[in-house]
Each structure stands twice: as C-alpha cells, then as structure tokens.
MIKE-388834 format. One line per field, with one value per residue (C-alpha): residue number from 0; residue in one letter; x, y, z. Coordinates in Angstrom, 2 decimals. Each point is the difference from the previous one (the first is absolute). Example, Ala and Ser with C-alpha at 12.3 -4.5 7.8 and 13.67 -1.06 7.14 Angstrom:
% MIKE-388834
seq	0|1
type	A|S
c1	12.30|1.37
c2	-4.50|3.44
c3	7.80|-0.66
END
This chain:
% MIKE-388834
seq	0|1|2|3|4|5|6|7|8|9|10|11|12|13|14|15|16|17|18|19|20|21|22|23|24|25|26|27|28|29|30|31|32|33|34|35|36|37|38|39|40|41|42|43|44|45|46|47|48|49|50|51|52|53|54|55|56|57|58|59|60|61|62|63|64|65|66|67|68|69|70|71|72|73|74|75|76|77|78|79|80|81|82|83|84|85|86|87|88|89|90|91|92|93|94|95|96|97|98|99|100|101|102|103|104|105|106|107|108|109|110|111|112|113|114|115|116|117|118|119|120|121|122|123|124|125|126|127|128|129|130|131|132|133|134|135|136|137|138|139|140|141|142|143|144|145|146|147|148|149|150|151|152|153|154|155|156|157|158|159|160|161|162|163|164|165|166|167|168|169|170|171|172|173|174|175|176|177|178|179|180|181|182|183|184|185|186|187|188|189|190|191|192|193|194|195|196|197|198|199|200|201|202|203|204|205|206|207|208|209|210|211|212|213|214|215|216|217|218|219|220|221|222|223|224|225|226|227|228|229|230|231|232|233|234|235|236|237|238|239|240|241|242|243|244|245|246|247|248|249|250|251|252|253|254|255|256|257|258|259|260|261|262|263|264|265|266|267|268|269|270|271|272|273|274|275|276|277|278|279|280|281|282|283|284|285|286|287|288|289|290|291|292|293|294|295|296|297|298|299|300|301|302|303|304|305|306|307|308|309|310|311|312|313|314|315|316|317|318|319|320|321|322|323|324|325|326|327|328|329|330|331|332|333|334|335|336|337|338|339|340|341|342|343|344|345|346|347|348|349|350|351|352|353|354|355|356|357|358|359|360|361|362|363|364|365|366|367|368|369|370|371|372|373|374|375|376|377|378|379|380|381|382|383|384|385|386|387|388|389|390|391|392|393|394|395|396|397|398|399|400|401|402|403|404|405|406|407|408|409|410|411|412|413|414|415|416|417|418|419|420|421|422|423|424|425|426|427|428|429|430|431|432|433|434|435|436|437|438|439|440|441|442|443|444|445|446|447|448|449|450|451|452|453|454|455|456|457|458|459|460|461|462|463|464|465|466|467|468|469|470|471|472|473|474|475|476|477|478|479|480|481|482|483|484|485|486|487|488|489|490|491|492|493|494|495|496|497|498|499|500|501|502|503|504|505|506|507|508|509|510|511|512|513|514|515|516|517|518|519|520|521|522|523|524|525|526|527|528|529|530|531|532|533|534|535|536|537
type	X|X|X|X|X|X|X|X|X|X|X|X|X|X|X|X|X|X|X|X|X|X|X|X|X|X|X|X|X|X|X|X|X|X|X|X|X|X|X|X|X|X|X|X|X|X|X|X|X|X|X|X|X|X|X|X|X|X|X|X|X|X|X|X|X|X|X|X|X|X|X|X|X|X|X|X|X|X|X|X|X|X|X|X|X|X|X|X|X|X|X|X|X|X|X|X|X|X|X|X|X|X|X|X|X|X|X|X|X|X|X|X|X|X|X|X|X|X|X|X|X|X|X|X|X|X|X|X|X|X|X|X|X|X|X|X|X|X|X|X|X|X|X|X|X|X|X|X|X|X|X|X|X|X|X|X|X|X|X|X|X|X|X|X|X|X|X|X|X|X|X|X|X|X|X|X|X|X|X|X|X|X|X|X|X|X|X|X|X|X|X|X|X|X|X|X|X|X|X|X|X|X|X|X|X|X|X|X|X|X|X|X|X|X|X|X|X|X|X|X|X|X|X|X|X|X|X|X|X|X|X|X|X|X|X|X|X|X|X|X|X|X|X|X|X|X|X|X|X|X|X|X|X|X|X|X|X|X|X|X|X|X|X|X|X|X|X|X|X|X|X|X|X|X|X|X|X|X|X|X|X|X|X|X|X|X|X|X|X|X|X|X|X|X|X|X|X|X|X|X|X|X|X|X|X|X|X|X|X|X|X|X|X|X|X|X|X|X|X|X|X|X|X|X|X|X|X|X|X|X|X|X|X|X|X|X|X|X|X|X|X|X|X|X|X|X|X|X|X|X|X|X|X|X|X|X|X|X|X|X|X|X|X|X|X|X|X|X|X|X|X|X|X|X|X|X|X|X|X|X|X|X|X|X|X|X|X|X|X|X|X|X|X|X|X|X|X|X|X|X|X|X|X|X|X|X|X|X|X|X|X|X|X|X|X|X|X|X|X|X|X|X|X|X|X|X|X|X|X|X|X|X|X|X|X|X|X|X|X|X|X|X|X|X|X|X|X|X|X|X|X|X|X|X|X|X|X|X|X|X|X|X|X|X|X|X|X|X|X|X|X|X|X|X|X|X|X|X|X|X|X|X|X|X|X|X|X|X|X|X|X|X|X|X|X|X|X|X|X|X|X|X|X|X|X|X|X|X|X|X|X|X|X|X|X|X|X|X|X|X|X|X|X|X|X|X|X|X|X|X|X|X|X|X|X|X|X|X
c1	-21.90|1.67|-1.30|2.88|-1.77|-1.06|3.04|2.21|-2.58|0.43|3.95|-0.20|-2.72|2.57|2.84|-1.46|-1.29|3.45|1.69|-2.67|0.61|3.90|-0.20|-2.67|1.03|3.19|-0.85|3.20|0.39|-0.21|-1.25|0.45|-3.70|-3.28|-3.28|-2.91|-3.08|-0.36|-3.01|-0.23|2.75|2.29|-0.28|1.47|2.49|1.40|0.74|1.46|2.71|0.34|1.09|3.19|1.65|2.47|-2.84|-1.40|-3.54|-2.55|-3.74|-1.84|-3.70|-2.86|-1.82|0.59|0.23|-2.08|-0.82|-3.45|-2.65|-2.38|3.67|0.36|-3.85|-1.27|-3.67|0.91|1.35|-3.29|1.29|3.11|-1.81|0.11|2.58|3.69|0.63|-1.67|0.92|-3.40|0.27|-3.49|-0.78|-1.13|-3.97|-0.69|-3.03|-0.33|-0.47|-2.84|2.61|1.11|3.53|1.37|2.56|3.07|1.73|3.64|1.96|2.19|2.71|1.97|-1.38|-1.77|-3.29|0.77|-0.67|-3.32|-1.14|-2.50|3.06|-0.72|2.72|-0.82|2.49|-1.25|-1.27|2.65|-1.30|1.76|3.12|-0.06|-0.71|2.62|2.16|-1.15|0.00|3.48|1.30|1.34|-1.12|1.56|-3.41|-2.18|-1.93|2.06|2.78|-1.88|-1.89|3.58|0.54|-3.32|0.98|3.37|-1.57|-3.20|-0.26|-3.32|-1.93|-2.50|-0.28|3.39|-0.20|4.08|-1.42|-1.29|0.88|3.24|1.02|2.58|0.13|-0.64|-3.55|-2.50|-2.66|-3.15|-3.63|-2.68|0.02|-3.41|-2.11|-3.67|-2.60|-0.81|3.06|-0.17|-3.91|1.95|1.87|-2.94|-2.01|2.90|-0.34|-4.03|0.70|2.60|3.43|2.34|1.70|4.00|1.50|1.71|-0.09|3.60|1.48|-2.68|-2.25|0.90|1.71|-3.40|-3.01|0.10|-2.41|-1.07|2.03|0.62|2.83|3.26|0.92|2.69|-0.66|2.48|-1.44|-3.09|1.77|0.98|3.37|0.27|3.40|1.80|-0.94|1.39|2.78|1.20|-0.76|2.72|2.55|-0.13|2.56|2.76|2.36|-0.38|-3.53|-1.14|-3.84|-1.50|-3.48|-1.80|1.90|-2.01|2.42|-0.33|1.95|3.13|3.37|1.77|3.36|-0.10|-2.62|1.27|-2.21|2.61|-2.21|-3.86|-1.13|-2.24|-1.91|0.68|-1.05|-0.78|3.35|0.81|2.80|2.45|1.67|1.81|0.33|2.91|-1.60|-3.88|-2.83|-3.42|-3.52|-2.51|-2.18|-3.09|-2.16|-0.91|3.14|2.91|-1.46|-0.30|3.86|0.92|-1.63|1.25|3.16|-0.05|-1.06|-3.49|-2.13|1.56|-2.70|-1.29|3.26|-0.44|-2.87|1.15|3.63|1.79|3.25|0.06|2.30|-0.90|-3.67|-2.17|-2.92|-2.04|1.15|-3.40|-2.03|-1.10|-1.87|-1.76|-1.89|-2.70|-3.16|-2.69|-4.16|-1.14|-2.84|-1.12|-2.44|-2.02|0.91|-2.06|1.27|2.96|2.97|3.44|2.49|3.42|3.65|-0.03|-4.12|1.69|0.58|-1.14|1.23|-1.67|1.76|-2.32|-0.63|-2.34|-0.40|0.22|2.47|2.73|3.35|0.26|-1.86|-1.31|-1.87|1.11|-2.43|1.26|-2.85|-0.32|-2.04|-1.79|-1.80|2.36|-2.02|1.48|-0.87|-2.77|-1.82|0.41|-3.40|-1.97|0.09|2.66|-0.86|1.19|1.52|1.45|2.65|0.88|1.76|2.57|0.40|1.29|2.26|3.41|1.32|-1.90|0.40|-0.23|3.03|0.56|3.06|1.59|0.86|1.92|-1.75|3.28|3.35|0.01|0.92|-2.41|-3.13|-1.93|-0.76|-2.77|-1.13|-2.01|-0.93|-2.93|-1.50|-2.79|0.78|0.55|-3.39|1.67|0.06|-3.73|-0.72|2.43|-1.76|-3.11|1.11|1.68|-3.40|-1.77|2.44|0.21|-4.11|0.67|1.99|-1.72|-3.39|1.56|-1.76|3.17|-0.48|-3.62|0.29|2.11|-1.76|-3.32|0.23|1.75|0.69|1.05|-0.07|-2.37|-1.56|0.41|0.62|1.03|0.39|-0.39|2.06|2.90|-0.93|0.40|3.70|0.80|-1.23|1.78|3.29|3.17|3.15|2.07|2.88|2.09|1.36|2.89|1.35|1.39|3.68|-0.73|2.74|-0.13|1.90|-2.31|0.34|-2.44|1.85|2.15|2.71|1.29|0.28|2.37|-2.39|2.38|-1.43|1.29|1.63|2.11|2.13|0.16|-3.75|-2.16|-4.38|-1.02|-3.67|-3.66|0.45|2.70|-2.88|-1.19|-3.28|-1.20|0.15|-3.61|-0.15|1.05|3.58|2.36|1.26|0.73|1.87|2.22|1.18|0.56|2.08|1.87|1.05|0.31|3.17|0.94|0.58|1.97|2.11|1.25|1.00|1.80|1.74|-1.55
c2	-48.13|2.86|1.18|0.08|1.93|2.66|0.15|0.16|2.81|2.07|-0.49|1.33|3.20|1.11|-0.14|2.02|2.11|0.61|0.49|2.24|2.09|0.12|0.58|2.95|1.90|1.91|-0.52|-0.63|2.99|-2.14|-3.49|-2.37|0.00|2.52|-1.87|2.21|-2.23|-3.26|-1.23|-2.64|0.71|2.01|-2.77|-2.45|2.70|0.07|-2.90|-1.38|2.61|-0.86|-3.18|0.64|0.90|2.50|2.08|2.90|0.36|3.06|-0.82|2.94|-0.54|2.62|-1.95|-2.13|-3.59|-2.50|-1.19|0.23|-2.35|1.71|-0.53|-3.80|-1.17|-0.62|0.33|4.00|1.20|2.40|1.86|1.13|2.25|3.27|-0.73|1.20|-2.77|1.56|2.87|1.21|1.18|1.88|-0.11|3.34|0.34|-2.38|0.98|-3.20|-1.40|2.67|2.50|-2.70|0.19|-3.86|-0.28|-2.06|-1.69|-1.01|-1.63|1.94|-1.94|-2.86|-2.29|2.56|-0.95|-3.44|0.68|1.42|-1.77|-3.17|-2.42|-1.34|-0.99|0.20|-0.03|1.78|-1.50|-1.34|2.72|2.65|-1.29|-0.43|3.73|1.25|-1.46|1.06|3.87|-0.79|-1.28|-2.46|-3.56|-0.87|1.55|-2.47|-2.26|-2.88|1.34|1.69|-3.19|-1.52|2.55|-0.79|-3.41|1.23|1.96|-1.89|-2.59|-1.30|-1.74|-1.81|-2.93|-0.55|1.90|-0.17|1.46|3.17|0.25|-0.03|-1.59|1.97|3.12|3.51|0.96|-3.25|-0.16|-1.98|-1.04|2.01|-2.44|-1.80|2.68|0.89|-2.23|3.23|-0.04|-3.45|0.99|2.38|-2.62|-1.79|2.94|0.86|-3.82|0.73|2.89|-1.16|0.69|-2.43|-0.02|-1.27|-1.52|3.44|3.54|0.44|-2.54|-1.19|2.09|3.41|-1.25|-0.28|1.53|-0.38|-1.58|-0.66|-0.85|-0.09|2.74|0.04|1.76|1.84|-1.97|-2.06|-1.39|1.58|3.33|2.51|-0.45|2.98|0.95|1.40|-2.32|-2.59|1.63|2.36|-0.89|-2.50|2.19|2.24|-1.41|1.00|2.21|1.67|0.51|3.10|0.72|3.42|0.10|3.81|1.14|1.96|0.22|3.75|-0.19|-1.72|2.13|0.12|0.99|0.87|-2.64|-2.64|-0.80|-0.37|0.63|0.50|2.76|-0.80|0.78|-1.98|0.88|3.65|0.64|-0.19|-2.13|-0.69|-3.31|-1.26|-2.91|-1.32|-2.71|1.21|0.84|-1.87|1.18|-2.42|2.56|-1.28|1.84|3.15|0.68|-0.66|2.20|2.79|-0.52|-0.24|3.42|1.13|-0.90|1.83|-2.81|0.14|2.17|2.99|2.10|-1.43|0.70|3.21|1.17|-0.52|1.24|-3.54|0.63|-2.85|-2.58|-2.88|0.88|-3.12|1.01|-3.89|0.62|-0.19|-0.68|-2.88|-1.12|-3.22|-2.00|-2.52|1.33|-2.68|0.65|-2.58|-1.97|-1.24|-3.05|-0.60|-2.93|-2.84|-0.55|1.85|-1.09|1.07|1.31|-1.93|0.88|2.92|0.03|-0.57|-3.32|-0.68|1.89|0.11|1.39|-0.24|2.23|2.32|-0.90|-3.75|1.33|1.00|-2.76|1.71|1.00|3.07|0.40|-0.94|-1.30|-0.93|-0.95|1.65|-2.03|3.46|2.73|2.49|3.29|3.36|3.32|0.40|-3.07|-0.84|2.19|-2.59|-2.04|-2.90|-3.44|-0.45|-3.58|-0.48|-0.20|2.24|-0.89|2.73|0.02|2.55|0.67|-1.77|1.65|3.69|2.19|3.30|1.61|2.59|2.28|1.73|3.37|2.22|2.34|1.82|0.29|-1.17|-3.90|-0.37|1.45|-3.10|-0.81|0.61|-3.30|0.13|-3.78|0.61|-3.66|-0.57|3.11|-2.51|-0.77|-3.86|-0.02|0.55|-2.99|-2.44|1.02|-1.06|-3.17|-0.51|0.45|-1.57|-2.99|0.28|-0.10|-3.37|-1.49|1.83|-1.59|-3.25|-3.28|-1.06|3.04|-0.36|-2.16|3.08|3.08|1.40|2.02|2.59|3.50|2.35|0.90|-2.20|0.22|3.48|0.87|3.23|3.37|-1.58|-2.55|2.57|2.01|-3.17|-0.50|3.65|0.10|-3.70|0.45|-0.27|-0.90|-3.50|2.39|-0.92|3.01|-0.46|1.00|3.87|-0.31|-2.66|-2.23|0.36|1.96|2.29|4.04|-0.67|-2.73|0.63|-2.92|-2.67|-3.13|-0.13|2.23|2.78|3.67|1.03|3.03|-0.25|-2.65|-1.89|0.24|-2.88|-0.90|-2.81|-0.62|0.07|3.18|-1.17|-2.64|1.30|-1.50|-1.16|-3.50|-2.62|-0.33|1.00|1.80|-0.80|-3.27|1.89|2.57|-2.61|-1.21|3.56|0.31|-3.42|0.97|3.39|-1.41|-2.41|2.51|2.36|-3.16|-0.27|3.25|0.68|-3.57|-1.00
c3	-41.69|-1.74|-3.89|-2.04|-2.33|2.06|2.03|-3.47|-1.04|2.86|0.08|-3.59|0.77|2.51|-2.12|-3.02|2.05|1.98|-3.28|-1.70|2.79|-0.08|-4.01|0.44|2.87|-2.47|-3.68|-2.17|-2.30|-3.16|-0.75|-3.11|-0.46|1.12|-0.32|0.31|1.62|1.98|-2.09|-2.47|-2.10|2.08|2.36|-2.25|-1.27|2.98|0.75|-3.23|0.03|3.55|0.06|-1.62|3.54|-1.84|-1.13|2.94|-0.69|1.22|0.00|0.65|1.24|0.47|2.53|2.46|1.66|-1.16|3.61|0.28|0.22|-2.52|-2.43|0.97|0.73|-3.61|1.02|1.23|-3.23|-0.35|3.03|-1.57|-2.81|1.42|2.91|0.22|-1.77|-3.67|-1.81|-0.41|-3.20|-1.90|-3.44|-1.03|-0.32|-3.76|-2.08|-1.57|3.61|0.36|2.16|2.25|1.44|0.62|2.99|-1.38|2.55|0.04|3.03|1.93|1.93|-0.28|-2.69|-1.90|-1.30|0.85|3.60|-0.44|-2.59|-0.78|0.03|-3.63|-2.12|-3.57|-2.60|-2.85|-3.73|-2.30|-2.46|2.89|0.10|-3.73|-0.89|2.64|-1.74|-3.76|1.55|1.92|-2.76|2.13|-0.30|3.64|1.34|-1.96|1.70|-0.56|2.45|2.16|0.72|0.61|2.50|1.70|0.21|1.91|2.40|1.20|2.91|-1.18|2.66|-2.56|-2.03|-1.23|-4.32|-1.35|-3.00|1.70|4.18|1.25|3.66|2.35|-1.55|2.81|-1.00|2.30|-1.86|0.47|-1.23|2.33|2.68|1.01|-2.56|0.37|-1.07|-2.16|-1.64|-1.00|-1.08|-2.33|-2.02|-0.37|-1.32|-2.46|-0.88|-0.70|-2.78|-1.79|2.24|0.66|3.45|0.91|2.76|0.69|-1.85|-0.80|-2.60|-3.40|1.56|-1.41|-2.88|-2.23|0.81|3.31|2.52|3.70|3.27|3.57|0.28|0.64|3.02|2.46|3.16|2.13|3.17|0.17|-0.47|-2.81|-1.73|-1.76|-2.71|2.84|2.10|-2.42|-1.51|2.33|3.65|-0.12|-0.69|2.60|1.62|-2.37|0.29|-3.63|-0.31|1.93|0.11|0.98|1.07|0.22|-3.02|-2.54|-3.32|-1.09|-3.24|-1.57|-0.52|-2.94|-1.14|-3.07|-1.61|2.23|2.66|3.30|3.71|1.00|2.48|2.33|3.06|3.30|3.74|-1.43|-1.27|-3.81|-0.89|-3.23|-0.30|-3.07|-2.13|-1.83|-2.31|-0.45|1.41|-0.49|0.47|1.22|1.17|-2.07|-2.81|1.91|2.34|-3.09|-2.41|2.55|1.27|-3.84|-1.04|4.01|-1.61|-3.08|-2.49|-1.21|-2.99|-0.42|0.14|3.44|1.67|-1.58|1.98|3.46|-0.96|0.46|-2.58|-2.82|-0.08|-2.48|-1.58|0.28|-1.41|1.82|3.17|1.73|-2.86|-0.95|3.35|0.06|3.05|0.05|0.13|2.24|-0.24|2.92|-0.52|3.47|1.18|3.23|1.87|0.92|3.34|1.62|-1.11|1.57|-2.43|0.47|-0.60|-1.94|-1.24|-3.66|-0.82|-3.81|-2.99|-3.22|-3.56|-3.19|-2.92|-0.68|-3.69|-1.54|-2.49|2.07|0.70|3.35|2.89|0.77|2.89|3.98|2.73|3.54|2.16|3.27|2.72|1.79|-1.91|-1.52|-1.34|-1.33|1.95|-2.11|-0.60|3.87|0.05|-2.32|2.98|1.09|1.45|3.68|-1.32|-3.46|-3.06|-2.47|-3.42|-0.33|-3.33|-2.58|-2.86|-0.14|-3.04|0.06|-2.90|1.85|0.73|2.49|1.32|3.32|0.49|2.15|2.10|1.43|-0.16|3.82|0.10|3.06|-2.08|-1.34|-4.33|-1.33|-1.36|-3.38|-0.10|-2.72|1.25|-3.08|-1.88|-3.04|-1.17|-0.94|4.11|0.14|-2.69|1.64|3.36|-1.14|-0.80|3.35|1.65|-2.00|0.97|3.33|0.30|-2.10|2.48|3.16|-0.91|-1.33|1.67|1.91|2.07|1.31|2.82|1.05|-0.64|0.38|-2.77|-2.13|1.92|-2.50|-3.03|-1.10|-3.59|-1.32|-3.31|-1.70|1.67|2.98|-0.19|-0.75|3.18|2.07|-1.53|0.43|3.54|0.73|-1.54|2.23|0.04|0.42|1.12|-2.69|-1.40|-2.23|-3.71|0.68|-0.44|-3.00|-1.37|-3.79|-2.99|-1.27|1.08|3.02|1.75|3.03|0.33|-2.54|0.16|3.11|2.12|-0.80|0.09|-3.25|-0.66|3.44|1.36|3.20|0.55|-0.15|0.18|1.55|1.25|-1.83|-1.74|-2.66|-1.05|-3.67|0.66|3.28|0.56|-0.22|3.87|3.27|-0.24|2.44|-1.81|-2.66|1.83|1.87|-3.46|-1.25|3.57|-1.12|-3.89|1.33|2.42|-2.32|-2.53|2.96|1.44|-4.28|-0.33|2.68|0.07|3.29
END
C-alpha cells in the first residue's frame, strides 16, 4: 500500500526544492521586501508578506538547510552547540563570574535558534507583554492581544483550553509527550513547598505568580517543528518568496536616510540587491546591532573609532544586553534512568521573594547532569538531573561592541551576567529553591542523593554561583523598543531616524521575556508583519 503522506511529502520536497533553485540561480535586482535571517522571527516575516502572491520576497539566511538529524531528532539538540549550525559567539572574560568567558550560542540556519534549541514554547508573563506596551506606547502589544495572536497561531495538541490554546493555527504545539517519572516527581515536590502546578504552562499559569508544569513543546511526530519549519517550509513552493542560504548580511544601504538594498557576501563574492518597500532585520541580538552600526546607525562615538561615517546616532544600539543567566543544581540518580524527548520536560516559574505579583526566577528540569566548565571538577554523577535554574528577569545589563570596521570581524560582547549585586541576592534565593525542591520527599524514590552544591553558605556559596553560572542562550534587549534616548525602534519596529528600515527578533524586547524566547519572538515576527502588511496596503 502506498503512504499518502509520505508520497505527498516527497512530491512537495521536490518541488520547493526545484523552485528554490530556479529563483536563486539569477537574483532579481530588486525585491518588494529583504528579510535578514531565517530564525524565529524572520521566519514568520517571511512568510506573512509572502502570501500575498503580488508581493516578491528575499529571505536571506547565514546558514544552511535544516536537514539534519541532530536539527529534527529532539533528543540530539546538545550536538548542535558548537556545530555549523551555532554562531559560536564568546562573551568577553566577566569578573563577576571570577574571569570566566561563557560561550553564547545562537542557531545558524534555517529556523534560527528554533532549530537548535530545547523545543519549549513558552509565552512569556502577562507582566511582559504589559510593559512592552507601557514603553511602546502602544497598547496593541499588551498581553491581551498578544494572547489573541497566540490563540491564532497555535495548533495545540492538548486538552482542549478556548480561553488560552488555539486549534489550527501554523505553530503544532504539544504537552511533552509520555514525560519522566522525574518530571512528574517535580510537580509533586513544587506541590510539597508551597507551588501550585497547571495542566499546562502557557495560559493562568503565568498570569499570577506563576507555578509548575509539564512544558509545552516544538515536537510533531516525534520530531522537531521548529518556526521555519512551521511557518516557512510550506512556502517554498511559491513563486514570490526567494530564500538564500550561505548569505552573511554585511550592512544595509541607504539613500539618503532611507534604507533601500543590503550587501552581502555569497559563494565568496559580495553582492548588492535592493528593496523597494523595506528591509527587515531578523538577525537576532548580536548579528542586528553589528549590521546596524556596519550600517552607519549606532553611538556615535563607537562608529567613531573604527571610522564607520554616522548616519542616524543611536546612542542603545548594542547596549542594553540581557540573557538568562542558569546556576545548575544537579542530583544523583537512584537507578539509571533514560532521558526522553528532549531531557526537559517540566518547567517551573516562582518568585524569589513572597512580595512580588510576578515571577522571577526560571527552572526547566533537565533529566542528565548538566555542570559548568568549572564545577564539572567538583565531581559529576555518571546518572542524574540537574535543575537548570536561574534568573528570569536579571537586573544586570550588559552591551556589544565593535571590534573593526570589517563586517566579518566578530562583537565584542559585554554581557556583565551578575555585575548587579540584586543578581547575586535573587541568585541566592534561586538556590536556595532549587535545593528545596531537589531534596523534596517526592523525589527520593529517585535519587540517591544531592550532587552539588549542597549546603554552603556565604563566600562559598557565591564561588559555587560564580563558577556555575551559564547561559539559557537567550540573549535579547539590544536594539530595544521604547521612547527614551537609548531605544532603537518605536513602536512599529521602525529604526528611527531613517525610513524603510525595520527590527524584528529578541533584541527590540526592552526587557527579556520570563522564559524561553522563541515564542516571544514568533509574535514579535507576527505584529512585526502585521504592522508591514498595514502600511503598505497589502
């Protein structure tokens, strides 16, 4: 017997492929749109201008395919960090993480970050959306529309919620199928101390003051369904929607302040092409700042000093840098137990103080031992879970900078995790949580006993987080969307000071979101089109 299915999917593969190839082998001159980046939001960029079949759209990607199975096997998303498929970025050596330099991945390829990534889909705390929109000054990014707009794009594959999930929409998204018995042990240890848990983390959940669940995840079939994968995959197709893999964006072109083609380098040679509507950068919080001050539009004074002339001074461009900052706390098991799906299949939000309306502090569990570079020498169990937990809204702030004037030299990248003393106090807290919850009786038919840190107090305590901390790979916030003289683009994701120049991915967030990202940065990719397809009467 034939499968449909599979026999419709390959009929499909070998027609986008046929007409990717047609639409790249000669480049028009000009497009209606540029989109810088197939990740999370340029993904769904893309393909909302797209499927107006008048409109000819250019998606220019870094990477390439997606077409791997350590992309679309969600128990091999470790192997990515460090592949082609990440950017490899370096923090520069921190002091207040006793000289350590933190690697800060970010995908590379179609999808973005959403093909390397854990696969969780987490929305964000109503108290985001709500302060976008008091520093937009723009109520149509409070959290009562953008949870419209979740509703729209989900197909949610769990117990049927009106109120909060939304059926048929491009984005499948499911509970972690057939979890861990640990991750059920950690909704019963959040039950023990006081935390309440939900049928699923994105809907009451993280409108109060948050709680425990099984999380929401990217997977389709026992396989990862990244943005791209959702959004853009089945568009390929089309006749208007070009996308170029192995193109690094150098710098946007201007005539006069108006933004109108983006050089870039593809199969060695440097190339120009224009764009008669706009152009949109999706290129993420390290990448768009570096094309914006390539471009001429950053702090005057950093231009300055690698000899880049000054179009529009922005004095935030690059500042502002935010991530989520994880100190694991790790557990010996029992008995072996085999991680499934992803290893992370129960979230936790909570605060770190009983008067706060909101939460403050993230946990996703992680069913095998996850240690930092340096606390991997206090010794790591050969079987066991680690509560990677951190700070979901850090008050440390860092910032990029240029180290040349050539658009292939890489940023310097200031993130400052824990140079905020407030950082240390709420990190303290988060430990002090997660050895709560570790050591909780729900987990002891599970674990032999606690690995690291254990019960230090003090100085010594402090040396454990400073050795431990590293990062959720969430960096965001350096291209801000807000109206005071560090912001970069209003309301509309407009760069301000030039025209026909757009932001949309993590780095217009003014503060980064409670939780894992790349829900957030689909709707940012959604209001950013919106907002496009009004303008321009689309």
């Amino acid at each position: 017997m034939i499968d449909i299915s599979s026999s419709e999917e390959h009929d499909f593969s070998t027609r986008a492929r046929d007409n990717q190839a047609r639409l790249t082998a000669t480049l028009r001159h000009c497009y209606d749109f540029v989109v810088c980046r197939a990740g999370a939001s340029g993904s769904v960029v893309a393909r909302r201008l797209a499927e107006n079949p008048e409109v000819q759209v250019l998606l220019l990607e870094a990477g390439g395919s997606d077409e791997a199975e350590a992309v679309l096997d969600p128990a091999l998303w470790p192997t990515n960090l460090g592949s082609e498929r990440d950017w490899s970025f370096q923090a520069e050596p921190n002091p207040h993480l006793n000289g350590r330099q933190l690697p800060l991945s970010m995908g590379k390829g179609l999808g973005g970050g959403s093909s390397i990534n854990v696969m969780v889909w987490a929305r964000g705390h109503r108290s985001d959306w709500d302060l976008f929109a008091e520093e937009a000054g723009d109520a149509s990014w409070g959290y009562d529309n953008v949870l419209d707009i979740y509703r729209r794009i989900e197909n949610w594959q769990g117990a049927p919620d009106p109120q909060y999930r939304g059926r048929g929409g491009p984005v499948w998204v499911e509970p972690a199928a057939d979890p861990s018995p640990i991750a059920h042990a950690l909704l019963d240890a959040a039950g023990e101390i006081g935390i309440p848990s939900f049928a699923h983390p994105n809907g009451r959940m993280m409108e109060g003051q948050g709680g425990a669940a099984i999380s929401d995840m990217l997977v389709r079939d026992g396989r990862r369904h990244s943005l791209y994968r959702a959004y853009l995959r089945p568009w390929l197709d089309c006749p208007n929607l070009t996308v170029l893999t192995g193109a690094l964006v150098h710098r946007v072109v201007f005539d006069g302040r108006r933004a109108v083609g983006v050089k870039f380098l593809h199969a060695g040679q440097v190339t120009t092409v224009g764009a008669s509507f706009e152009i949109v950068l999706s290129l993420g919080a390290i990448q768009t700042p570096k094309v914006l001050m390539h471009s001429g539009i950053g702090d005057s004074a950093e231009l300055g000093r690698h000899g880049i002339p000054v179009l529009q001074h922005l004095a935030g461009v690059g500042r502002n840098f935010q991530d989520h900052v994880s100190f694991g706390c790790t557990w010996e098991s029992a008995e072996p137990i085999a991680p499934r799906s992803s290893g992370s299949e129960a979230t936790l939000y909570w605060k770190s103080r009983p008067d706060l309306d909101a939460p403050d502090l993230l946990f996703c569990q992680v069913e095998f031992p996850v240690p930092s570079d340096r606390t991997a020498a206090r010794g790591v169990p050969a079987h066991g879970w680690t509560m990677f937990a951190g700070l979901a809204q850090p008050a440390s702030r860092g910032r990029l900078r240029l180290q040349s004037a050539d658009p292939s030299a890489t940023m310097a990248v200031e993130a400052d995790f824990l140079s905020d003393p407030a950082d240390m106090t709420t990190t303290r807290a988060c430990v002090a949580l997660c050895r709560a919850l570790g050591n909780a009786p729900a987990f002891r038919p599970f674990v032999r006993g606690e690995a690291m840190p254990g019960d230090l107090k003090g100085d010594a305590l402090d040396l454990y987080i400073r050795d431990a901390a590293v990062t959720y790979w969430h960096q965001s916030c350096t291209a801000k969307m807000e109206r005071d003289a560090m912001s970069v683009v209003d309301a509309t994701l407009k760069v301000y000071g030039v025209d026909g120049l757009r932001v949309a991915d993590g780095s217009v967030m003014p503060r980064v979101t409670t939780g894992n990202t790349q829900a957030p940065c689909a709707i940012i990719g959604e209001r950013a089109a919106e907002m496009i397809q009004k303008e321009h009467g689309l």
